[in-house]
N, C-alpha and C positions, 0 to 999 in steps of 0.2 A: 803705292797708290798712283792712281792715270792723273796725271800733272792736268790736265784739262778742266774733269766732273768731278774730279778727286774719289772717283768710283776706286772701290778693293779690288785688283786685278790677280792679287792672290795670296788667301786663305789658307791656314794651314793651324787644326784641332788634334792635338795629342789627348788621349785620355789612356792613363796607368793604375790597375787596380789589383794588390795583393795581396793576398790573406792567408796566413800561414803558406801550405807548401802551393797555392795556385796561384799564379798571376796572370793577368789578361790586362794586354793593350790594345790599344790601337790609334790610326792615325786618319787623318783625313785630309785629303789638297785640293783645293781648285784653284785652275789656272784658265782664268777668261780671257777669251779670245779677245785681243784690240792688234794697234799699230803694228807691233812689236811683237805679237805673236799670233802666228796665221791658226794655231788649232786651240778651242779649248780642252783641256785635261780637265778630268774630275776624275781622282782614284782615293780609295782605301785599303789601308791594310790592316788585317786582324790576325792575333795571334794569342796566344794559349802555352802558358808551361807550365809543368808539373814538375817540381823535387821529390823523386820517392828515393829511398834509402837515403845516406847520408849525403852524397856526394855525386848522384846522380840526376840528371835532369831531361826533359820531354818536351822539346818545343813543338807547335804544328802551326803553321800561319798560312795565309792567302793575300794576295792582293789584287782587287778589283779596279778593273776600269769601267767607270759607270758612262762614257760617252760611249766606245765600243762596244759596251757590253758583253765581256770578256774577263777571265782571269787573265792575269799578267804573269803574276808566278805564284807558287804553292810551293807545301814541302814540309818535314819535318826532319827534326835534329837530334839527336841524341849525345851528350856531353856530360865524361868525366871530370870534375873539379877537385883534382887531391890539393893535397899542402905540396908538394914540387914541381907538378905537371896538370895539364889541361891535355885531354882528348876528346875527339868525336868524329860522329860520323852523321851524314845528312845527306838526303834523297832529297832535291832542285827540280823542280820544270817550271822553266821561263819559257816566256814568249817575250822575247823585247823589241817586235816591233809598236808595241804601245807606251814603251816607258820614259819619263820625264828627265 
């Protein structure tokens, strides 16, 4: 909170939702511009995964930046989870000159 107006300089909404093999999150930030910081931010990220077969799983997410109005980064994942070992593989594009 701004020690001044006691104004919220920065917000931050998690929502998690899963039901059987889909889950879907997401988050939300804003960061208002005062003394102490010269830009405001406001971004979300959504994302999406799917468990098909046992031990398999399918993430796809994005993240917005709603001042720029621009993705920030995108991408999906794909990950084995046995009983010994964890692998995957994942396709990234950032752009980080927007990110917090």
């Amino acid at each position: 909170m701004d020690q001044v107006n006691y104004r919220n300089d920065v917000n931050q909404v998690f929502a998690n939702f899963k039901y059987k093999k889909l889950e879907l999150t997401s988050d939300y930030l804003l960061i208002r511009k005062n003394i102490n910081n010269a830009k405001e931010r406001e971004q979300a990220t959504f994302s999406g995964s799917f468990d098909f077969y046992d031990q398999w799983f399918v993430k796809a997410f994005f993240t917005r930046d709603f001042v720029e109005k621009r993705n920030i980064q995108r991408g999906i994942e794909i990950t084995r989870k046995g009983c010994c070992s964890n692998f995957g593989f994942s396709i990234i594009e950032r752009n980080p000159s927007s990110l917090t």
